[in-house]
N, C-alpha and C positions, 0 to 999 in steps of 0.2 A: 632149783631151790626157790629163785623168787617165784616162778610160779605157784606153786606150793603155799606160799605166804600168801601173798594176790587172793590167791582160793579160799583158806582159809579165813583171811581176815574178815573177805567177804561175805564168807559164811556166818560168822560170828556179829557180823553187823545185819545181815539178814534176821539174827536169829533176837532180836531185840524188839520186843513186842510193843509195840505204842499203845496199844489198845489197853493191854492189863498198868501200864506207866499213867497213862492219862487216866486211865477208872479210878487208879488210886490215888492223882493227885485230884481229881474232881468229886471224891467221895463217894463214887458207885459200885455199884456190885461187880465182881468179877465177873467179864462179859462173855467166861466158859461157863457160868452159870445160868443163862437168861437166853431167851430165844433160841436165837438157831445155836448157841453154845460155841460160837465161833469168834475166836479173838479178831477180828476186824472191823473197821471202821462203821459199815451198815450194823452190825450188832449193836453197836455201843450208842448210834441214833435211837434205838428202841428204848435207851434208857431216857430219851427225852433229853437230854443234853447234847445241843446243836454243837457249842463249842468245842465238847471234848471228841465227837466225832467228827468234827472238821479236825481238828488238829491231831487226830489217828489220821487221818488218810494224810495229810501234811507229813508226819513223822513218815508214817510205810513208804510212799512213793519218794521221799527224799531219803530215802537209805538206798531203796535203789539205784536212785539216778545218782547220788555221791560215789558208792563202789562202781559204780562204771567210769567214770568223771576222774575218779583218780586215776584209774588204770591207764584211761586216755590217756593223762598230761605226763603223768611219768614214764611213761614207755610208748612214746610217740610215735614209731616205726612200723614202717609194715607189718614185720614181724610181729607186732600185741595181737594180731586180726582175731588170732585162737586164744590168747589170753585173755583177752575184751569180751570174747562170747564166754569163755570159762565163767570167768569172775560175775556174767551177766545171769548165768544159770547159778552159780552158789550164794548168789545176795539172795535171789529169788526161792532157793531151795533153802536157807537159813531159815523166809520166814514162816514157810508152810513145813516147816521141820524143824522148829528151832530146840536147838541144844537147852536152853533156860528154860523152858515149857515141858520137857519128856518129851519132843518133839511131835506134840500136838500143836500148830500154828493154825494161822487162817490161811483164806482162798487163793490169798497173793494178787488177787486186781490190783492195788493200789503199787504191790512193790514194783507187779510188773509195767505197770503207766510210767515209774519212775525209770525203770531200763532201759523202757524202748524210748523215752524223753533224748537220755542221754545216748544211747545209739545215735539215735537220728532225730531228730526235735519236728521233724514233719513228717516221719513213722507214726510217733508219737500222740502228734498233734491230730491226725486222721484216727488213731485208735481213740483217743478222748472224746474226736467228736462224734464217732459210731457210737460210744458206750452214754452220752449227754442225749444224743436224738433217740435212741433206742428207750432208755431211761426218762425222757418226757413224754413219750406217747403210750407205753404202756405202764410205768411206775413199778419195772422189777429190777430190779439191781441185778439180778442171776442172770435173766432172760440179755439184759444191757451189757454181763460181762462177757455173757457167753458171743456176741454178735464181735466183739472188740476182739476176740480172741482168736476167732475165726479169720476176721480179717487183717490180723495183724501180720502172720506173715505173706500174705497179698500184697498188703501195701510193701511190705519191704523187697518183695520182688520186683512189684511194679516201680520202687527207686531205684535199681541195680545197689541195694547193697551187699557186701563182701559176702558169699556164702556161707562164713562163718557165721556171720550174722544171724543170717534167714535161717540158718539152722538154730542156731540158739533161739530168737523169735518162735520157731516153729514149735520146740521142745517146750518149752514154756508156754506158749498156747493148749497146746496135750496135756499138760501139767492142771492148767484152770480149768480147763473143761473136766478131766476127772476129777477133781476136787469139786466141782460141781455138780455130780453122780447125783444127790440124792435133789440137789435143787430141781435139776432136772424130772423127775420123776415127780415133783411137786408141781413144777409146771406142766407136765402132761396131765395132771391128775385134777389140776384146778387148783392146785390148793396154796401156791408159793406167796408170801408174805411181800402186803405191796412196799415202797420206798417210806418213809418214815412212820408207819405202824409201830407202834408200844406195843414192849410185852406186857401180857395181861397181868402178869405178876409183879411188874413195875406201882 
């Protein structure tokens, strides 16, 4: 039963969109409207408000990293190892699937920065800094999540964490990358939209 709950809640706070919350408090267009039509943080920069896409990516990765952060401190025992990865896949599937939306969410970079934070804070801190260098040398966000993603669970192997871990790591990694489907094919094509590019329609 408490797992269940753990699962759920986590889902249910995954499924809490910063992106459509901030649009509407900062007066912007629904940001399933505009650009790539993806509720995330990089969409909502195309509206030209810095602030409200910093403070989407602040809300998404801090939903993450909190549904994991609880599960730690209340269930502190060996025993969380498979509760800890659960709950670390339902914050992350709440927000590329959330319940409040018809379960059309975003790409989940941000929620998942916030998971692997609270897994392991230099998991974390190694996938940040692939997705930051990746991200200042060629200016794609897709191209910078997809390198983070890849390596993400590398690095959790290369720290010996719990195999429940790398597993959830791993699955969530597969998760951004296919949610990444068509970026990809933009980037082979040439065509993929650089880091703070405006939609034309803005």
């Amino acid at each position: 039963m408490m797992t269940l709950v753990f699962v759920a809640c986590a889902y249910l706070l995954g499924s809490v969109s910063f992106a459509v919350l901030m649009s509407k408090i900062f007066g912007l267009p629904d940001p399933r409207t505009y650009g790539s039509n993806n509720p995330g943080a990089t969409n909502v920069l195309r509206s030209g408000k810095k602030a409200a896409a910093a403070l989407t990516l602040l809300g998404d990765a801090a939903k993450g990293w909190l549904a994991v952060w609880l599960t730690q401190h209340f269930v502190p025992d060996g025993s969380a190892l498979l509760l800890v990865a659960a709950v670390a896949l339902a914050v992350f599937l709440g927000h590329v699937f959330p319940i409040f939306l018809r379960f059309k969410g975003g790409k989940g970079v941000a929620t998942a920065l916030g998971v692997l934070l609270a897994l392991n804070i230099w998991m974390g801190l190694a996938a940040l800094a692939t997705w930051l260098l990746v991200a200042s040398v060629f200016r794609l966000s897709s191209l910078a999540a997809l390198s983070a993603a890849v390596g993400a669970p590398i690095y959790a192997m290369l720290l010996g964490l719990p195999h429940e871990w790398v597993l959830a790591s791993g699955i969530i990694s597969l998760l951004l990358i296919w949610r990444h489907k068509s970026n990809i094919k933009n980037l082979l094509a040439g065509k993929e939209s650089r880091i703070g590019k405006r939609d034309a329609a803005q």
